[in-house]
C-alpha positions as CSV (number, residue, x, y, z in Angstrom):
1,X,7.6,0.8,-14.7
2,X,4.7,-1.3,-13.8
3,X,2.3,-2.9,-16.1
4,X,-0.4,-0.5,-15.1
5,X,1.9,2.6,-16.0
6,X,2.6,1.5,-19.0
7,X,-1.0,0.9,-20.0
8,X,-2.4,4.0,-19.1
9,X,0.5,6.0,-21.1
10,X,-0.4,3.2,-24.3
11,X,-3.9,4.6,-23.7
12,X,-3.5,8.0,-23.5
13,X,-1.1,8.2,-26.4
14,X,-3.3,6.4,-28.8
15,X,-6.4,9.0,-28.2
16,X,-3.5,11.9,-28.4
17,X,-4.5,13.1,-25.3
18,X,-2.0,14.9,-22.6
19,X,-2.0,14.2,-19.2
20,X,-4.1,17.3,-18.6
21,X,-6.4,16.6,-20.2
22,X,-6.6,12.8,-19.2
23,X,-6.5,14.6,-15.4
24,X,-9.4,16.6,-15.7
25,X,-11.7,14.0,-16.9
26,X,-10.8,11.7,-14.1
27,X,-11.1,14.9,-11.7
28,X,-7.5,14.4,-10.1
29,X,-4.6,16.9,-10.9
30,X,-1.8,17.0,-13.2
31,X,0.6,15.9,-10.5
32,X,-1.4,12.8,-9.7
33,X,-1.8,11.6,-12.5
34,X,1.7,11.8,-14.0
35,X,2.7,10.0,-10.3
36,X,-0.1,6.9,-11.9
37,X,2.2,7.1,-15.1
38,X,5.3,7.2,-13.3
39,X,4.3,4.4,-10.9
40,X,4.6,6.3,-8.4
41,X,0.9,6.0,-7.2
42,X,-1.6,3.9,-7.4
43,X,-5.5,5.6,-7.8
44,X,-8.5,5.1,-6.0
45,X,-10.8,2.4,-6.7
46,X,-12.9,4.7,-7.9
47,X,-10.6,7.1,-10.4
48,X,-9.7,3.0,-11.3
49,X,-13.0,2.5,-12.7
50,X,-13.8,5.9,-14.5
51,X,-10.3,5.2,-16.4
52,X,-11.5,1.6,-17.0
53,X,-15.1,3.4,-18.6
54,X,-13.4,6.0,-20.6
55,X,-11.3,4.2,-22.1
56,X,-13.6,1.3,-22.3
57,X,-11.3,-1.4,-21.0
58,X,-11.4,-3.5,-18.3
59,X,-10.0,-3.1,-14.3
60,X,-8.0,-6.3,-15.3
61,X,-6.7,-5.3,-18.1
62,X,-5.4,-2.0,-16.4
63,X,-4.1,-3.9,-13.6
64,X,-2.2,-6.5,-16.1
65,X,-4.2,-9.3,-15.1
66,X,-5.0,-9.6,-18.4
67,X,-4.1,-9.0,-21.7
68,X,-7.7,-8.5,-23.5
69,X,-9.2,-5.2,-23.4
C-alpha cells in the first residue's frame, strides 16, 4: 500500500467518515475512491487538491513527500 493510500484511509478514519461519504464530497464514486485507498488509482490533480482542502493538508503531505500536515 502506498504512502498516499494509507494517508487518505488515516484521514478518513479520524473524521469517522465512510468512503461514501468521503466520495461524494470529492464528486467521484464509491468505486473510485476505494481504488485511491486500495492503490489501485491515482486521482486527478484536481480531486488531489479538493482532498488536500477538505482535509486541510497539504498535496505533499498526501503524496508522502512530507510528513507535516
Amino acid at each position: 500500500m502506498s504512502v498516499f493510500s494509507e494517508r487518505l484511509i488515516e484521514l478518513r478514519d479520524g473524521r469517522n467518515l465512510s468512503q461514501k461519504e468521503v466520495a461524494a464530497e470529492f464528486g467521484v464514486v464509491v468505486r473510485a475512491y476505494q481504488r485511491y485507498e486500495y492503490g489501485e488509482r491515482e486521482p486527478q490533480l484536481s480531486t488531489l487538491i479538493r482532498m488536500a482542502d477538505f482535509y486541510g493538508v497539504s498535496i505533499d503531505y498526501l503524496a508522502g513527500r512530507t510528513d507535516t500536515p
